[in-house]
N, C-alpha and C positions, 0 to 999 in steps of 0.2 A: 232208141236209135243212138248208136256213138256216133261222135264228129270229130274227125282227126284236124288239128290246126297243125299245118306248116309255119316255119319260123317262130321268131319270140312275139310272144304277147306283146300286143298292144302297149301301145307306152314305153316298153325295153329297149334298152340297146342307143345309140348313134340319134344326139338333137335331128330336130327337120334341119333340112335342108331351104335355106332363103335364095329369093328370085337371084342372087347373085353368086349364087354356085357357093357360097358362104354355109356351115353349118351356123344353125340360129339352134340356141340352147336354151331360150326362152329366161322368164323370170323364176328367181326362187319365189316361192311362198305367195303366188300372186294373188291367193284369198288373202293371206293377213295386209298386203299390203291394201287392198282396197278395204279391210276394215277398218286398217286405221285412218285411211282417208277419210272414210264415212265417220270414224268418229272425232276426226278431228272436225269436219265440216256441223256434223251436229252441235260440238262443245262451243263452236264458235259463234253460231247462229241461235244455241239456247241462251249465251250467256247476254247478244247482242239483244234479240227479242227479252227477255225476263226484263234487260235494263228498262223498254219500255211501259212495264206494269209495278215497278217500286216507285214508293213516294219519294219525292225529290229532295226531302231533308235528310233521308236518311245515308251519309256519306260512303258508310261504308259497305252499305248493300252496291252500291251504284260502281264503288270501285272495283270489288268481287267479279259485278257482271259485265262490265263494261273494260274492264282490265284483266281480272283474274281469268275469267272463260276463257276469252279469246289468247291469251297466251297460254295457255294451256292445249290448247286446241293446236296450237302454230307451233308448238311444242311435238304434240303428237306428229304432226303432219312434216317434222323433218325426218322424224323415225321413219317414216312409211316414204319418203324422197330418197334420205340412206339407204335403205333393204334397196331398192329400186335401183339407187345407183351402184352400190356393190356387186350387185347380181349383172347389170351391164356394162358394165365397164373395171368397178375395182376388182374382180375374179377373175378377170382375163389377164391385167394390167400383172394379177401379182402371181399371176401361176406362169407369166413370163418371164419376172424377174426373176425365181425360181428355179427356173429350167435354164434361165443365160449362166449361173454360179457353175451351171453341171460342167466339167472338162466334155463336150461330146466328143467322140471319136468316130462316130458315123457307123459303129459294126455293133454299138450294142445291143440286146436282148431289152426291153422294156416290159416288165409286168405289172399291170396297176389291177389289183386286188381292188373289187370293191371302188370302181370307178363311176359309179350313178352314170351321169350323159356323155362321159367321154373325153370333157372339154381339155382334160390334163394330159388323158390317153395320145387326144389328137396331138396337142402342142407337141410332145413327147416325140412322137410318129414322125413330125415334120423336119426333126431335128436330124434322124436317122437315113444310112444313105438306101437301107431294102425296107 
């Protein structure tokens, strides 16, 4: 039995749309970023827990886990706030600035080839007067 789908696949085309009549374009990459949370949460909390099973004379075990982990960890965990913040706010902020350079004249033609969600499409769209 064939089954004919109208419109584009799932997933394609134009972000959701938010309670605020706002397209919402969501996050990039929003597995890596919860993995690096996860692994900066882990690195922080192995390196905190280990400190309390090393012998106490030994200096520089203690600095490793009790210094080295968790900065590293906090390390991790700005990568994964960056990606997060890029994706809501510095993507928007710079495909703005971008688009204010352009002379508009309100008549042009805009093609965006290979536009993933739109988000540049839209801006673009907003600028023009049809």
């Amino acid at each position: 039995m064939s089954r004919q789908h109208d419109g584009p696949p799932s997933g394609a085309g134009l972000g959701k749309v938010a309670s605020r009549g706002k397209a919402a374009y969501g996050i990039d990459q929003p597995g890596v970023i919860i993995q690096l949370t996860a692994a900066a949460m882990i690195t922080i909390f192995v390196g905190v827990g280990l400190y309390f099973f090393i012998p106490r004379s030994d200096i520089v075990l203690e600095t490793i886990f009790l210094v080295g982990f968790p900065t590293i960890g906090f390390l991790i965990l700005v990568v994964a706030i960056s990606l997060y913040w890029s994706s809501r706010l510095g993507k928007p902020k710079e495909i703005d600035r971008v688009l204010r350079l352009i002379p508009w004249g309100g008549s042009e033609t805009v093609v965006d080839v290979g536009c993933g969600r739109g988000l540049m499409t839209i801006a673009a769209a907003k600028r023009l007067e049809n």
